[in-house]
C-alpha positions in Angstrom: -15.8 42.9 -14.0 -15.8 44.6 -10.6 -16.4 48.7 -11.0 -13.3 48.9 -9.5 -11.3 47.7 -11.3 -10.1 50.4 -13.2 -7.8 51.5 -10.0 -6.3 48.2 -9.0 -2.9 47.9 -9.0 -1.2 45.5 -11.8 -1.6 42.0 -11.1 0.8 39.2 -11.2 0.2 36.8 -14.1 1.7 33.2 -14.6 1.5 30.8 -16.9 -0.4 27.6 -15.0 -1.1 25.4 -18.0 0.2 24.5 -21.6 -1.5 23.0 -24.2 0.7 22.1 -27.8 0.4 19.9 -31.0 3.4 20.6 -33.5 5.1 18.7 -36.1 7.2 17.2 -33.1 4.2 15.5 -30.8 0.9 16.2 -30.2 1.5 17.6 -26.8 3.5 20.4 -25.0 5.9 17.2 -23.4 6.5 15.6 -26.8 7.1 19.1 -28.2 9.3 20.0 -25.2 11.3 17.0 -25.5 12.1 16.6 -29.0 13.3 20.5 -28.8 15.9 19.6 -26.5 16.9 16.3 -28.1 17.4 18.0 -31.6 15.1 16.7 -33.4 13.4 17.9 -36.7 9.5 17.6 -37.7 10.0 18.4 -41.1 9.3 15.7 -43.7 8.2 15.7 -47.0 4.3 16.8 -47.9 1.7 13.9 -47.7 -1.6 16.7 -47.2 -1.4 16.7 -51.3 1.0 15.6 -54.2 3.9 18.5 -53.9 5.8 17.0 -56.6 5.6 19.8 -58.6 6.5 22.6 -56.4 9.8 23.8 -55.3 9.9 22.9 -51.6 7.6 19.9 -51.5 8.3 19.8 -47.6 6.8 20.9 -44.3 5.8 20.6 -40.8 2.7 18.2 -40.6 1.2 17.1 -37.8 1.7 13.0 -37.2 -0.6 10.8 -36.1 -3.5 13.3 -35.1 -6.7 12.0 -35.2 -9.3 14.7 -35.7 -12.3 12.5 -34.6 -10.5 12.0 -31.3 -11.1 15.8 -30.7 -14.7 16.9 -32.2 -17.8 14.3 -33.1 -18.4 13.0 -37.2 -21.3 15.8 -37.2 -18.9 18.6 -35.7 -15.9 17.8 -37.9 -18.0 17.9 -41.1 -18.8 21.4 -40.1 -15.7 23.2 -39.3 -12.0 23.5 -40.2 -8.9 21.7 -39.5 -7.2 24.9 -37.8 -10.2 24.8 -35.6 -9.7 21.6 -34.5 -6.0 22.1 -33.5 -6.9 25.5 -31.2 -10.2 23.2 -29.7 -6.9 20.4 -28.8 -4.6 23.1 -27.2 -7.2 24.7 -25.6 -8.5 21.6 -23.8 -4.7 20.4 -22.8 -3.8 23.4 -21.2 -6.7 23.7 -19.4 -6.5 20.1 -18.1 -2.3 20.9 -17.2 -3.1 23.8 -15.4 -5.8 21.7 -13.3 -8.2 25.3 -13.4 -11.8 23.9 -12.4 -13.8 25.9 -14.8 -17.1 25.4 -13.7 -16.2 26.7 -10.1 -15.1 30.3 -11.8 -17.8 33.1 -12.5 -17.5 32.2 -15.8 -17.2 36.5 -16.4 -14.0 35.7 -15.3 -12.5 33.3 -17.1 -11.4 34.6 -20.9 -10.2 33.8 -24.1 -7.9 35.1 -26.8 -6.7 32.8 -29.4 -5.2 34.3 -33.2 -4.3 33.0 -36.9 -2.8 34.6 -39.1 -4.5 33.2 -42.2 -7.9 31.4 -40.5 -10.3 28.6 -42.0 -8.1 27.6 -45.0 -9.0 23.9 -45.1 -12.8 24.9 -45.1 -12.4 28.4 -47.3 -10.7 26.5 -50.5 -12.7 23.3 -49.9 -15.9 25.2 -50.3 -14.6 27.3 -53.3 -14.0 23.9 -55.0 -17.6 23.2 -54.0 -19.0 26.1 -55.8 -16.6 25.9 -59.0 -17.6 21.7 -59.6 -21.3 21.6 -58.5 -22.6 25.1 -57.9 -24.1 27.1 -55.1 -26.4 25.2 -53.2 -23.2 23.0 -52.7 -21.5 25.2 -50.3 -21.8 24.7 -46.6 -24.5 26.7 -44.6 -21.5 26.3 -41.6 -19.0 28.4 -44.1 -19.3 32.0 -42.6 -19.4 30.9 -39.2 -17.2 28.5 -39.4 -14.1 30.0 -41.7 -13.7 33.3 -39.1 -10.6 33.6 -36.9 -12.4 33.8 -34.2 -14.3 30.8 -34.4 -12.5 28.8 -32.0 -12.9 31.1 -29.2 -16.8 31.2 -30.3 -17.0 27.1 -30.3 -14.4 27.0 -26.8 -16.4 29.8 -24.9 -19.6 28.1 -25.7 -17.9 24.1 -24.5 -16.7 26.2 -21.6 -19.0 28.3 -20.6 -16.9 31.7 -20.8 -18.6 34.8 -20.6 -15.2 36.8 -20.1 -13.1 38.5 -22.7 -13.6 36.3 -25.4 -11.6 37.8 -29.3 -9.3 37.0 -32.0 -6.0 38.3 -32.4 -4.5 38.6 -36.5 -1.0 40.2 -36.9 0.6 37.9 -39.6 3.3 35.6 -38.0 3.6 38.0 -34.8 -0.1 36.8 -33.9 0.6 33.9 -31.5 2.4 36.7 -29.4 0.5 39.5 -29.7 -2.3 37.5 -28.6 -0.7 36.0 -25.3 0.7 39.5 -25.0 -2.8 40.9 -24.7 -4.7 37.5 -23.3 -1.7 38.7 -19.8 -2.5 42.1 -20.1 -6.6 41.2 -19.7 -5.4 39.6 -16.4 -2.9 42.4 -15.2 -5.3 44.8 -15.2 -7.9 42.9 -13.3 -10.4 41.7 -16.5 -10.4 38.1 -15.9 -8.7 35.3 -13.4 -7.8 33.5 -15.9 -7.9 33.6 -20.1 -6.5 30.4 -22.6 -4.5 32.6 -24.8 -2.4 30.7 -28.1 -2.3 30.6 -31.8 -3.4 28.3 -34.5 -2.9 27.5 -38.3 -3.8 24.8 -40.8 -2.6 26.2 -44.3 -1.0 23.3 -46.2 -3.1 23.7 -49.0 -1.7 23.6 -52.7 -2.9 27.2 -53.0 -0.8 28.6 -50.1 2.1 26.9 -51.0 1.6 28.5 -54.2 1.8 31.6 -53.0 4.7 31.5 -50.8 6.6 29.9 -53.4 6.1 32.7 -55.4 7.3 35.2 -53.6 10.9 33.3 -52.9 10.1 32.5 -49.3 10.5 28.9 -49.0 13.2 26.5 -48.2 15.1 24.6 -50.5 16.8 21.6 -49.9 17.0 17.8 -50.4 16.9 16.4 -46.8 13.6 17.7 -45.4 15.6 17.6 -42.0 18.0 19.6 -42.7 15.5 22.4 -44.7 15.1 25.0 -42.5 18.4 25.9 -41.2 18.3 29.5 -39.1 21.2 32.1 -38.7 23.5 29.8 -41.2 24.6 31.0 -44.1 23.4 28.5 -46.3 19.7 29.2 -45.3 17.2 30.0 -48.1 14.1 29.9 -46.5 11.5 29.1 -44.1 9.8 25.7 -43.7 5.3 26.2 -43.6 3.8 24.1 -40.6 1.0 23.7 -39.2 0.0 23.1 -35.3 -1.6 24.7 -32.5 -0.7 26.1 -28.9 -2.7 27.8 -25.8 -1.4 28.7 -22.6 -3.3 29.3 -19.3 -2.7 32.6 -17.8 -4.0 33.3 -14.3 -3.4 35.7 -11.7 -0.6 34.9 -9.6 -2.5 34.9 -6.3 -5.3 33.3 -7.1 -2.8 30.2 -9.0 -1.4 30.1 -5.5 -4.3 29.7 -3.5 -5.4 26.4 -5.3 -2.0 25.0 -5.4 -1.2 24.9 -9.1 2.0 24.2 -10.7 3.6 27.1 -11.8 5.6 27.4 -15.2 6.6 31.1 -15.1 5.7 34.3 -14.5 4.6 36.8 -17.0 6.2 40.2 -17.5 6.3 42.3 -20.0 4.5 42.1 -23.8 5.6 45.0 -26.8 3.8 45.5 -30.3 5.5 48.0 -32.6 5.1 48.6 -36.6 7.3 48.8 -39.8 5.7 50.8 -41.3 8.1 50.5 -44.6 6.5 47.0 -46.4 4.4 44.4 -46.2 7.2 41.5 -46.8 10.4 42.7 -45.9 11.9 44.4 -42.8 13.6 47.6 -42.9 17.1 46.9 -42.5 17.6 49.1 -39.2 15.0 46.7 -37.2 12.9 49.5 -36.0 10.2 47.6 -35.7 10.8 44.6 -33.8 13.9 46.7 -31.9 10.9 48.8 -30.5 8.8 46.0 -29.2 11.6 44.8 -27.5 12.5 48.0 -25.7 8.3 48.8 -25.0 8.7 44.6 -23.5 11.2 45.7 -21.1 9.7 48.9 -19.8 6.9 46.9 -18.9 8.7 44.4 -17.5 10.5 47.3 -15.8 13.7 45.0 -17.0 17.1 46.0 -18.1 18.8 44.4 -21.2 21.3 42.6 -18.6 18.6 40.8 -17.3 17.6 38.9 -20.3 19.6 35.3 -20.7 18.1 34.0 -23.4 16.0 34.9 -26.7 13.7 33.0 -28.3 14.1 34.4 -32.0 11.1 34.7 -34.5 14.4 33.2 -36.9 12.8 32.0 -39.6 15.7 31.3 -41.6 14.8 33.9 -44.8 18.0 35.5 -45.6 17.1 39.3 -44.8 14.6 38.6 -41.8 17.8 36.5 -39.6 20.4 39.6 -40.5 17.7 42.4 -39.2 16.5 40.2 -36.7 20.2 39.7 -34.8 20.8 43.5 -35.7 18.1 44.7 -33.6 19.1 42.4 -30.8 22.6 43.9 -31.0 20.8 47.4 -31.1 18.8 46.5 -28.2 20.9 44.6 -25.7 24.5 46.4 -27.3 27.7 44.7 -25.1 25.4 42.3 -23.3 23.9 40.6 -26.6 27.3 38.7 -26.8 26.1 36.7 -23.4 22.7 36.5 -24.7 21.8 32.5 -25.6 19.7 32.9 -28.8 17.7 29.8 -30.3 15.5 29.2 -33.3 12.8 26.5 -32.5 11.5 26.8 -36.5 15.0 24.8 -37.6 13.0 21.7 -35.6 9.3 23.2 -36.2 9.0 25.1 -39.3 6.9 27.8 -38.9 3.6 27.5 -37.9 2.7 30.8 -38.8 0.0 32.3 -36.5 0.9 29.2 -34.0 4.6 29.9 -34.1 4.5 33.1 -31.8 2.8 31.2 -29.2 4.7 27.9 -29.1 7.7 30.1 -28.7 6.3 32.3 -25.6 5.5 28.7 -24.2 8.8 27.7 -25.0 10.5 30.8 -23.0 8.4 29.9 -19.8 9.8 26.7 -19.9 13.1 27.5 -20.5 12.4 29.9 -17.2 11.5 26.9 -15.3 13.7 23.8 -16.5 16.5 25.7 -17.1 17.9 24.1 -20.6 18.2 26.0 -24.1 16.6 24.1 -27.0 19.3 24.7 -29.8 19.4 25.7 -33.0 19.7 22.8 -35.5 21.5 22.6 -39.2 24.0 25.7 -38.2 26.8 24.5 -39.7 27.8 27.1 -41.3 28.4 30.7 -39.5 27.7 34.1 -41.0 29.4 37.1 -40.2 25.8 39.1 -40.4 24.5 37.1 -37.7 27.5 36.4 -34.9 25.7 35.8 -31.7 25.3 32.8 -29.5 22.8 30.4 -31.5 22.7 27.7 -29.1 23.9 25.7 -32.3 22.8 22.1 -32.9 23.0 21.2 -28.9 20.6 21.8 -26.3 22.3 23.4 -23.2 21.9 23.8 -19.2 21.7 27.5 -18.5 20.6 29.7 -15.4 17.8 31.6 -17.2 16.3 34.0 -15.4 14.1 36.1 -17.5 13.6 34.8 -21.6 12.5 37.1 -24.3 10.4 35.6 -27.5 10.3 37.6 -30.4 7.8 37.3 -33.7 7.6 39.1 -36.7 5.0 39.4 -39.0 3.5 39.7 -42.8 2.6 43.6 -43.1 5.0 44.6 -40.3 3.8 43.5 -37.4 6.2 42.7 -34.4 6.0 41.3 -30.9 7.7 40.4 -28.3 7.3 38.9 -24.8 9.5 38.5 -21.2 9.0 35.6 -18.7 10.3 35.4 -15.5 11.8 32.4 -13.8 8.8 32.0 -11.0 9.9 33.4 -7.7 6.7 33.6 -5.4 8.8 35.3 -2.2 9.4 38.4 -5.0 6.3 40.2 -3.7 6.8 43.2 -6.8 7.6 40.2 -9.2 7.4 41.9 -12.7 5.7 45.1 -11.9 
């Protein structure tokens, strides 16, 4: 990092490449399109028999071949969620079209999150231990089950030597971390960093556990499962899947051509404070990462169009949630579009926050609202625009994603339609 950097001005930051693998496609395009078309990735649970839990659905990935990604001796060491950051990492850097090994590699960074971490490997190695004892358990296990174990594995494949962490906050992690990964390149710490989230936790044990406490869906068709702002909905639907995006300073994005999605900004973190599971019902949390977003966006409510909502589709957390945009955005919340990508994802937990900040830039740049799927049924607690069941052409010019998290965590994030003759762009 340059000494001076400390008393440059804020730079730019866009988003140049995007990297995905969801229970839609294994891609950002696949993703992108079955968004718009409607279309649901839930189906019932092949990863192990569910037949004896209450939701025996969810959001697996189709057709992903592991081997295709890492080598036989690789995969044996290291866990599934790995895998899926190593596959969005490497997409988005190949979309963005960045040549890596032409960067001072101090200048290229990384910040990737999870909000539970090496599951796959964690309860594979405890059934290790309980069935054939110690010397069983993989010599890979510590190093391998960390959160921040894909950015150790991508920085040594890449060669970075920038800011290089992990990022947990619950379900608010995917956003928090590209919050932070923009904020790295605002204030002049690298040219570029690969910021995202990741999860892999369909394991008996989790499911378990969120079926315990109440928080899954319920419902025969696995299609029609996870069904946000309706008054019918009962849950959220668990997923797993992986997404990175490239940020990179505006100016030097411009000078090698590359295609611009959108342009960063403004990123908020705030805290409950009240309980680990539910929201308080005055939405001070997530209400104040929306309003610290826009000062640093140096935005106005009026000039948000459209809201990605964290909407997971839990009874209290869809009420709060459109509360605190009314709080927020007061008359002009009644024009806001507002869409739930979970009813067609699930929720991807520490993934989910960063599939949704990529979905906002795009939204910037094509100009279409995915929709919100399985509202059929309209609740007077939550009365805004839901975008319901159809995509829709809108002029977007700045979208907000919101995530909310496990322990009280919130974030939230602003992109701006990409306007290069805007020399103050977001600052």
């Amino acid at each position: 990092m340059d000494p001076d950097v400390a008393d440059r001005a804020p730079r730019r930051v866009v988003v140049t490449g995007l990297g995905m693998l969801t229970p839609l496609a294994n891609d950002w395009a696949g993703t992108w399109q079955g968004l718009l078309d409607g279309r649901s990735g839930i189906s019932r649970v092949t990863a192990f028999d569910a037949s004896a839990y209450d939701c025996p659905l969810a959001g697996e990935l189709h057709d992903f071949d592991e081997a295709a990604v890492v080598d036989a001796k690789q995969l044996r060491r290291i866990d599934r969620s790995t895998v899926l950051a190593i596959a969005a990492a490497r997409e988005a850097v190949a979309d963005s079209g960045i040549d890596v090994p032409s960067l001072d590699p101090e200048n290229l960074g990384i910040v990737l999150g999870t909000g539970i971490g090496g599951a796959h490997l964690l309860v594979e190695n405890q059934q290790a231990l309980d069935q054939r004892g110690p010397r069983r358990v993989s010599p890979f296990l510590i190093t391998h089950m960390l959160p921040d174990t894909p950015t150790g594995l991508l920085a040594i494949e890449l060669g970075v030597r920038g800011p290089n962490l992990a990022v947990t906050a619950a379900c608010a992690t995917g956003g928090a971390a590209v919050g932070e990964a923009a904020e790295i390149v605002s204030r002049g710490e690298a040219t570029a960093v690969i910021a995202g989230g990741f999860e892999a936790s369909l394991k008996p044990v989790y499911y378990a556990g969120f079926q315990a406490m109440r928080a899954l869906a319920t419902h025969p068709d696995p299609t029609r499962a996870s069904r946000p702002f309706d008054a019918e909905r009962n849950g959220f639907i668990l997923s797993e899947g992986s997404c990175c995006l490239v940020l990179e300073e505006a100016e030097h994005a411009r000078s090698r051509g590359a295609h611009i999605y959108a342009e960063w900004l403004g990123a908020g973190t705030a805290s409950d404070g009240v309980d680990m599971v539910a929201p308080p019902e005055d939405g001070r949390g997530i209400r104040t990462a929306m309003a610290r977003a826009l000062r640093r966006a140096r935005r106005s409510p009026a000039d948000i169009d459209y809201v990605n909502a964290h909407g997971t589709g839990t009874p209290i957390n869809d009420r709060v949630e459109t509360g605190a945009l009314r709080s927020v955005f007061g008359e002009h919340a009644d024009r806001l579009l507002v869409s739930s990508t979970k009813s067609m994802l699930g929720h991807m937990m520490g993934a989910a926050g960063a599939v949704e900040a990529a979905v906002a830039a795009l939204v910037c740049e094509r100009q279409l609202v995915p929709p919100t799927i399985n509202y059929e049924h309209p609740d007077p607690d939550c009365d805004l625009d839901y975008v319901p069941n159809e995509a829709r052409g809108a002029a977007v010019r700045c979208a907000l994603s919101t995530s909310v998290g496990l322990g009280g965590h919130n974030s939230a994030l602003i992109f701006g339609r990409w306007d290069p003759e805007n020399a103050e762009g977001g600052r």
